[in-house]
N, CA, C and O of each residue as an XYZ file, in Angstrom:
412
protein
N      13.253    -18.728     -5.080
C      13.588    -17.400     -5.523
C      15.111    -17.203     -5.517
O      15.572    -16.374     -6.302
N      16.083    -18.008     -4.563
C      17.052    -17.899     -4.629
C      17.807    -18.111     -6.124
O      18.727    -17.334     -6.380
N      17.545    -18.863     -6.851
C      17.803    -19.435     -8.294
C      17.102    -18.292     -9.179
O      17.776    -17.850    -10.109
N      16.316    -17.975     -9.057
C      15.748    -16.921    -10.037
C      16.599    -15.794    -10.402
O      17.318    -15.373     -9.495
N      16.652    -15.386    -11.200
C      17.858    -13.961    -11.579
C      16.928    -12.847    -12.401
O      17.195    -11.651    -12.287
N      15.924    -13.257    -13.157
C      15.182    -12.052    -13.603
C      14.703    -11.090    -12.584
O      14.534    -11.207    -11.370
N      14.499     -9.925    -13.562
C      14.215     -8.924    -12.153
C      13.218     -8.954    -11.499
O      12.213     -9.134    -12.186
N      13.023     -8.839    -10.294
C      11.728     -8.736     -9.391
C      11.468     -6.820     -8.766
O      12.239     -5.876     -8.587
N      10.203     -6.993     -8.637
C       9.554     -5.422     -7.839
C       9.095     -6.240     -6.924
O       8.520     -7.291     -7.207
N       9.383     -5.684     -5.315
C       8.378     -6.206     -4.266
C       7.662     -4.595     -3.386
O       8.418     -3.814     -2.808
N       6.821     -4.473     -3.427
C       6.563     -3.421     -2.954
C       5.627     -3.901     -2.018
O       4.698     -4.677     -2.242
N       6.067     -3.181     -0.555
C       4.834     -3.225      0.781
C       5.215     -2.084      1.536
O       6.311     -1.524      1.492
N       3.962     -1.697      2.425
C       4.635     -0.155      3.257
C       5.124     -0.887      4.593
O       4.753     -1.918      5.153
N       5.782     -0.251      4.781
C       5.958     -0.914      6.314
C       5.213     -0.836      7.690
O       5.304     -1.150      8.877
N       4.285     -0.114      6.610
C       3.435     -0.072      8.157
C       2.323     -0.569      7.876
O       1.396      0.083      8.357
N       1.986     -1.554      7.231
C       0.666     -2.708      6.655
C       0.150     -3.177      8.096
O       1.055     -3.720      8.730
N      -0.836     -3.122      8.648
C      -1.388     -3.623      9.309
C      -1.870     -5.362      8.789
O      -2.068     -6.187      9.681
N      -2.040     -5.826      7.119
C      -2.366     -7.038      7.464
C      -1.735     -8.151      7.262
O      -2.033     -9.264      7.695
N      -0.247     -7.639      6.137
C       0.518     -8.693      6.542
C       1.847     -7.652      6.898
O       2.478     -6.949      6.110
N       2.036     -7.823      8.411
C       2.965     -7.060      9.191
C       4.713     -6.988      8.383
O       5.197     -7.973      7.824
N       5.100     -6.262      8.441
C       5.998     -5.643      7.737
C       7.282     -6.839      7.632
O       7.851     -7.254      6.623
N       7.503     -7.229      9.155
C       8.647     -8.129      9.264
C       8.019     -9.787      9.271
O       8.470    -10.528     10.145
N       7.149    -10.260      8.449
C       7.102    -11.507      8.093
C       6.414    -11.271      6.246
O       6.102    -12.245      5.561
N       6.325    -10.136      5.855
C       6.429    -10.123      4.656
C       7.611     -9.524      4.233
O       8.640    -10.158      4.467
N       7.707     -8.492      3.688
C       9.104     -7.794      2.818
C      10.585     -7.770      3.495
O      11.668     -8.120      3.026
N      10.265     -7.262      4.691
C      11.431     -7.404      5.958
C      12.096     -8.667      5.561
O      13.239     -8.801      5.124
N      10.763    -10.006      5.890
C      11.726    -11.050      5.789
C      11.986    -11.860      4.673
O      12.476    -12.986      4.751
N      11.545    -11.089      3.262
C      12.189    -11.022      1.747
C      13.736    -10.739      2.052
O      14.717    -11.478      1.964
N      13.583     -9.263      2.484
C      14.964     -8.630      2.457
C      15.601     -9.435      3.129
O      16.426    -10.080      2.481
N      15.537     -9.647      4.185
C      16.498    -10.629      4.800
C      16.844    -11.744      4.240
O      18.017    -12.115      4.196
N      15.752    -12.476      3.692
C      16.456    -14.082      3.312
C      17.002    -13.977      2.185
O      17.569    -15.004      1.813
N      17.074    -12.422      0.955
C      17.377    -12.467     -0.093
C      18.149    -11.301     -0.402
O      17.969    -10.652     -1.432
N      19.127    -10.981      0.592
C      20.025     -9.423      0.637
C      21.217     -9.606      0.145
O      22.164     -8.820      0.157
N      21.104    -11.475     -0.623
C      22.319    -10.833     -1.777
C      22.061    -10.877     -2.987
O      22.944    -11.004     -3.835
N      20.933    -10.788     -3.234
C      19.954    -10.570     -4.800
C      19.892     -9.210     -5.089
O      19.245     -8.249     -4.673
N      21.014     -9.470     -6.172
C      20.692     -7.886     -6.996
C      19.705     -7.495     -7.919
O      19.588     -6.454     -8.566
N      18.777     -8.867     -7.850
C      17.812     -9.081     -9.020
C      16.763     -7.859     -8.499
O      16.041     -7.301     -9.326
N      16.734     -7.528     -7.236
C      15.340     -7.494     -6.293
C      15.585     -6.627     -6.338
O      16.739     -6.214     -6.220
N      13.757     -5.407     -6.696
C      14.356     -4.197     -6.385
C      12.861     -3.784     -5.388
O      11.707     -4.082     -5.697
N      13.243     -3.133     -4.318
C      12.075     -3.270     -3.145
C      11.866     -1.731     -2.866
O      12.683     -0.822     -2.719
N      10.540     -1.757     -2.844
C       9.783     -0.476     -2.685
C       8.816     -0.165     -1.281
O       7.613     -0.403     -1.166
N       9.467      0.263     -0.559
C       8.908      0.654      0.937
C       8.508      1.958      1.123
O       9.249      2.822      1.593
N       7.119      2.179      0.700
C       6.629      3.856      1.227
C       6.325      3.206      2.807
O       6.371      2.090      3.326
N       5.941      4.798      3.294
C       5.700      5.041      4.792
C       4.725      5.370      4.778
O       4.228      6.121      3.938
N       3.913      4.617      6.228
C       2.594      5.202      6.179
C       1.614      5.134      5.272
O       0.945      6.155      5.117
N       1.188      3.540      4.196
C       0.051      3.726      3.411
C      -0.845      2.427      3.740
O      -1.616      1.963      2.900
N      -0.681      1.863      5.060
C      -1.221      0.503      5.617
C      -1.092     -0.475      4.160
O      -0.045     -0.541      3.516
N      -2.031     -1.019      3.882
C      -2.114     -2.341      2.794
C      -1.649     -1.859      1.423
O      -0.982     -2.537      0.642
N      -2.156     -0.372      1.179
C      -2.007      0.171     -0.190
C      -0.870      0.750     -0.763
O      -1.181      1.801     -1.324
N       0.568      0.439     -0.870
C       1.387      1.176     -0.585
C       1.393      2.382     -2.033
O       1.994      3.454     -1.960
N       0.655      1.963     -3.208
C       0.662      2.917     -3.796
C      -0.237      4.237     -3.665
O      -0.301      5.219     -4.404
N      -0.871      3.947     -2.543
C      -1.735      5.267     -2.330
C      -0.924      6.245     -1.554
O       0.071      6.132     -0.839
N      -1.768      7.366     -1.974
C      -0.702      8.906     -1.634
C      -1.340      8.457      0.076
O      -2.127      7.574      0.418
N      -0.473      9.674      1.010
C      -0.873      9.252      2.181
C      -2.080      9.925      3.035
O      -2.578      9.707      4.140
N      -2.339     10.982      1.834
C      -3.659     11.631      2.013
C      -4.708     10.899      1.518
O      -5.867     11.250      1.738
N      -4.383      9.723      0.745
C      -5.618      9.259      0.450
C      -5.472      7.741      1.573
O      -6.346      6.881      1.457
N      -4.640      7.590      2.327
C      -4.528      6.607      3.011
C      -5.415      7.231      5.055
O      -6.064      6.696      5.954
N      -4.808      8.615      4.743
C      -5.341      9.208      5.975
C      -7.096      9.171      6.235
O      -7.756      8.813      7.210
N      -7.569      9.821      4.622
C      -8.572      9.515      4.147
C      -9.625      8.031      4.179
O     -10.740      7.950      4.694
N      -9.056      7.226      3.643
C      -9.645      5.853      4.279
C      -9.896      5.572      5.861
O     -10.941      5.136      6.343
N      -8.680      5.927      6.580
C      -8.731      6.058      8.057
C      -9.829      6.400      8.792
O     -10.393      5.715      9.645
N     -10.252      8.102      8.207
C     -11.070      8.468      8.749
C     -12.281      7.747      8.268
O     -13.115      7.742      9.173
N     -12.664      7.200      7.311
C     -13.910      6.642      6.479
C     -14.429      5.656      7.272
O     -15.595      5.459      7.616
N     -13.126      4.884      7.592
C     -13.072      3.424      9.108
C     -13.973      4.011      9.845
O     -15.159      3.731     10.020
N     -12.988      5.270     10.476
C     -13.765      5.779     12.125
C     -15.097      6.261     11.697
O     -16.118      6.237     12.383
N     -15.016      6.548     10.909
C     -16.786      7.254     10.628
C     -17.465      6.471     10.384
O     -18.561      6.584     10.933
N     -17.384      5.941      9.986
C     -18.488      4.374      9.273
C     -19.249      3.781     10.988
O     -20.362      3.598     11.482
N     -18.250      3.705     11.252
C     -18.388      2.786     13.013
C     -19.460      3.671     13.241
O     -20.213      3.076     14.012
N     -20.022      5.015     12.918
C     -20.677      5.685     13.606
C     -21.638      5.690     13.154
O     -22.591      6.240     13.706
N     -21.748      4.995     11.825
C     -23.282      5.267     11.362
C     -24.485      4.440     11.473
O     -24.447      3.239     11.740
N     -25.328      4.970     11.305
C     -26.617      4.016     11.183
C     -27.097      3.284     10.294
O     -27.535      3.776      9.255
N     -27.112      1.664     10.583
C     -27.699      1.085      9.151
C     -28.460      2.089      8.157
O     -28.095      2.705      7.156
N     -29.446      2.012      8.725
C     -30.606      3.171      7.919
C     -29.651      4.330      7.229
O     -30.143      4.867      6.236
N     -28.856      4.601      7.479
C     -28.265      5.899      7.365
C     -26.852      5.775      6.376
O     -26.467      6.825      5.861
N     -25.906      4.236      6.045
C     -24.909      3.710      5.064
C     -25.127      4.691      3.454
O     -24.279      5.320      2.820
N     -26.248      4.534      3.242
C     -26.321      4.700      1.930
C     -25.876      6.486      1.729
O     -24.958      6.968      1.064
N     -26.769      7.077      2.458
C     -26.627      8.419      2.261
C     -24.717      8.794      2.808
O     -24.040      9.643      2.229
N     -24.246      8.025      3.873
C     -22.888      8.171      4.197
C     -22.052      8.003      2.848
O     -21.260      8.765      2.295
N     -22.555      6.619      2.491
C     -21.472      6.432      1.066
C     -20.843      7.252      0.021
O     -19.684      7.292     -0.393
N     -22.342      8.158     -0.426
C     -22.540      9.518     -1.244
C     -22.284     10.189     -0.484
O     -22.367     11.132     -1.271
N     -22.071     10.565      0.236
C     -20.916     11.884      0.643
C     -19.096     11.192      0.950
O     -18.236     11.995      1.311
N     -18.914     10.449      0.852
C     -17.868      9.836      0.382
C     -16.647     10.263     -0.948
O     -17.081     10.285     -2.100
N     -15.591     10.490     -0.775
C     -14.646     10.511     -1.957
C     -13.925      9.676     -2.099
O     -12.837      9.661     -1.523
N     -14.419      8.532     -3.088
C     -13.508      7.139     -2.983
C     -12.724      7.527     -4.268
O     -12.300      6.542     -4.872
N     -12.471      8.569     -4.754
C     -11.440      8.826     -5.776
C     -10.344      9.073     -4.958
O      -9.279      8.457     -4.960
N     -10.756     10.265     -4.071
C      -9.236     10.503     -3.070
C      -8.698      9.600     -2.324
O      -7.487      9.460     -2.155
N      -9.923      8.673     -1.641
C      -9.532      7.553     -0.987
C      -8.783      6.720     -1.667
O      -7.922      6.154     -0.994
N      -8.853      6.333     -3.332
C      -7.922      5.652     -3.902
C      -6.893      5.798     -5.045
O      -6.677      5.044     -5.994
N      -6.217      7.168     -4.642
C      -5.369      8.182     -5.334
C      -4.356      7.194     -4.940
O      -4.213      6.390     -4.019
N      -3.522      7.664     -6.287
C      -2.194      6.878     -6.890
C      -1.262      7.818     -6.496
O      -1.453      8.946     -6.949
N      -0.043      7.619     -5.578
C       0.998      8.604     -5.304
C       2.020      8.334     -6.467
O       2.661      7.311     -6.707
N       1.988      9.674     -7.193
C       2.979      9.356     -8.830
C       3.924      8.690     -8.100
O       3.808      7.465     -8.141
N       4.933      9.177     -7.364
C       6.263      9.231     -7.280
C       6.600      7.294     -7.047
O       7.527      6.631     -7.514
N       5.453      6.853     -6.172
C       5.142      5.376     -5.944
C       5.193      4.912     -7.551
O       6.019      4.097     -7.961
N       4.347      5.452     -8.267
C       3.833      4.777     -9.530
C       4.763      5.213    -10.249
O       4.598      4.604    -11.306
N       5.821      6.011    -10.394
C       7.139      6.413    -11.185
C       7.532      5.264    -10.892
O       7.190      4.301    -11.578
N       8.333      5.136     -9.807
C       9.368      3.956     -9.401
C       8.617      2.356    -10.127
O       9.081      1.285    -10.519
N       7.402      2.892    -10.024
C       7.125      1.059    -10.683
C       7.205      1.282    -12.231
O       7.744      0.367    -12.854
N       6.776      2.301    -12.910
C       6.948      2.378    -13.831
C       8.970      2.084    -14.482
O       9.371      1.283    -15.327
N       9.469      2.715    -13.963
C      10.483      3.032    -13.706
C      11.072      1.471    -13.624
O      12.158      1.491    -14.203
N      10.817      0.280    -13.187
C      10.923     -0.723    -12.756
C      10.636     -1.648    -14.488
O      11.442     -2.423    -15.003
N       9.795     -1.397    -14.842
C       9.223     -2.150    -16.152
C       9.731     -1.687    -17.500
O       9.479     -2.396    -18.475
N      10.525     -0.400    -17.676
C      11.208      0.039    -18.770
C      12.613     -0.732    -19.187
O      13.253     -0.359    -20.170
C-alpha cells in the first residue's frame, strides 16, 4: 500500500469489538500517516457497522441482550416483533462522507 497513490476510503468505528480498533485502522493510520492518498472514516460508537446510525447500533445491542432471554419455542414470535430496518439504518452523514469520497 505504501506504493499505491490512488485514492483509498478506510472506514472502521473505533469501538469495533471484532477487529479491535488499534490492530485494524489505528494501525493503518500509523504505518501509513504520510499517505495523502488515504482518506479514513472513524464514527463513534457503531461496534462492526460503522455506517449504522447509533440508534440503530444501540438497537442491535439491546436485540443481543434480549435474545439471551428467550425461549427456543418462543425465537420466532421474538423475531416478528423485531425492527431490523432500524437495526440496520444508514447514518446519512456516514453515507455522505462515502459518497462524498467516490465523486
Amino acid at each position: 500500500m505504501r506504493n499505491y497513490n490512488n485514492p483509498v476510503l478506510v472506514i472502521q468505528s473505533k469501538t469495533d469489538p471484532i477487529v479491535p480498533y488499534n490492530i485494524g485502522l489505528g494501525k493503518i493510520e500509523e504505518e501509513l500517516k504520510d499517505k495523502t492518498n488515504i482518506k479514513y472514516i472513524t464514527p463513534e460508537n457503531r461496534l462492526h457497522n460503522p455506517d449504522y446510525t447509533i440508534e440503530a447500533t444501540k438497537l442491535f445491542l439491546k436485540f443481543q441482550q434480549d435474545f439471551k432471554k428467550v425461549k427456543k419455542e418462543k425465537q420466532d414470535e421474538f423475531y416478528k416483533s423485531c425492527d431490523f430496518r432500524k437495526m440496520g439504518e444508514l447514518d446519512p452523514v456516514v453515507m455522505d462522507e462515502i459518497i462524498d469520497f467516490f465523486k
